[in-house]
Structure formats: C-alpha cells, structure tokens
ZATI-983370 format. One record per residue (C-alpha): x negated, y, z. Coordinates in steps of 0.001 Angstrom, whole numbers, padded with zeros to 6 digits, always signed. Layout:
N
XYZ/...
***
This chain:
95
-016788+020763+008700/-014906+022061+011112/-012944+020327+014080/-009203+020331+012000/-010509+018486+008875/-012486+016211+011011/-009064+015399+012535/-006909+015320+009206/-009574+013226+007521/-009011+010708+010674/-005522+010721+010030/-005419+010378+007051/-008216+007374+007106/-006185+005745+009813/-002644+006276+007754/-003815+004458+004752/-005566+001819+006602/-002319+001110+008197/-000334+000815+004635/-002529-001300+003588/-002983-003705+006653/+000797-003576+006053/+000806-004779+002887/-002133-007282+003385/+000244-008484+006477/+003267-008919+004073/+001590-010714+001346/-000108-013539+004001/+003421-013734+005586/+005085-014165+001995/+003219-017287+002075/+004998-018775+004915/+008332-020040+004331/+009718-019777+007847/+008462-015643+007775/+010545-015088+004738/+014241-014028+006537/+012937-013324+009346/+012931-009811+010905/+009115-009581+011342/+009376-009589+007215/+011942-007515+007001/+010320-004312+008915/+007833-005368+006817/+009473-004791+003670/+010884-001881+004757/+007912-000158+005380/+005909-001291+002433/+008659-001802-000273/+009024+002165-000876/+005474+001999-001986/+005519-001681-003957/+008689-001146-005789/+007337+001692-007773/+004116-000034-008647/+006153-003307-009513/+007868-001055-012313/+005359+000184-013521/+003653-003039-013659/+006825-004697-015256/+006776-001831-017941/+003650-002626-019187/+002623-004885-022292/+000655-006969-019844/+002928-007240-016902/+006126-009020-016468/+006983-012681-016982/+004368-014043-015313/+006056-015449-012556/+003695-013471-009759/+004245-010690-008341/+000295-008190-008661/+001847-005060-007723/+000669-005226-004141/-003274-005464-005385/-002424-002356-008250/-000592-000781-004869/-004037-001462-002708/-006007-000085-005602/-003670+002754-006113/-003471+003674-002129/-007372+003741-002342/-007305+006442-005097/-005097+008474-003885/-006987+008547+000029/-010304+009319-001462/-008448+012040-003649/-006690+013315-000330/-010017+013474+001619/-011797+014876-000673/-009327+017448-000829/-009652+018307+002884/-013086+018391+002496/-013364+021042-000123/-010863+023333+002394/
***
C-alpha cells in the first residue's frame, strides 16, 4: 500500500466517522426539548438531513415502514453509511 491510499483510506475513515458522530449527536439532542429550535440543531440538520431524508423515504416506502410514529431512518442511515465506507475502502485498496 502505498503512501496516497494510506492517506485516502484515513480520509475517508475519518469522513464517515464524522457523519455518523453527526447523526449520533442529532438523535441524543432530539431528545432534549430545549435543543430542538435551537441553532446547535439546526447546523445539525443541515448537515445530516441531506443524508436522512433519503433514507426516511425509502423507509416510508416500504411495507414495513411508515406509521409508526418513530422516526428509524437514522439507524438504516448508520447501517447504510457503514456499507458504503467499507465498499469505498475496499475500493482504494484494490487501486
């Protein structure tokens, strides 16, 4: 392996553990009503929604989703975001 995958495998490792630190932040803060309007939560959704609103249609779509009254497309985006890193660095690695 040479010194440029080592460094996009880093990045890469240290982009998706931000998104989802980001979205493990949001969903804690979700909890607290005075977080809810504020503008910590609102940078927050910002930089997380582009990635949960997708999932949450998907999730809605589905025979099992929707209705329930709880919002799961956060842990199907964690999941998802997990995939698609160890498809991404195994990628590199094959370069």
């Amino acid at each position: 392996m040479n010194n440029l995958q080592a460094l996009l495998l880093h990045a890469v490792d240290i982009f998706f553990y931000l998104l989802e630190m980001l979205i493990l932040v949001r969903i804690l803060l979700s909890w607290i009503v005075g977080f809810q309007g504020g503008s910590v939560m609102r940078l927050l959704y910002n930089l997380t929604e582009p990635i949960l609103q997708p999932v949450r249609n998907m999730v809605d779509k589905s025979p099992l989703g929707g209705g329930v009254g709880l919002d799961f497309s956060p842990v199907f985006a964690l999941i998802l975001l997990r995939l698609v890193k160890a498809l991404l660095m195994a990628l590199i690695q094959m370069v």
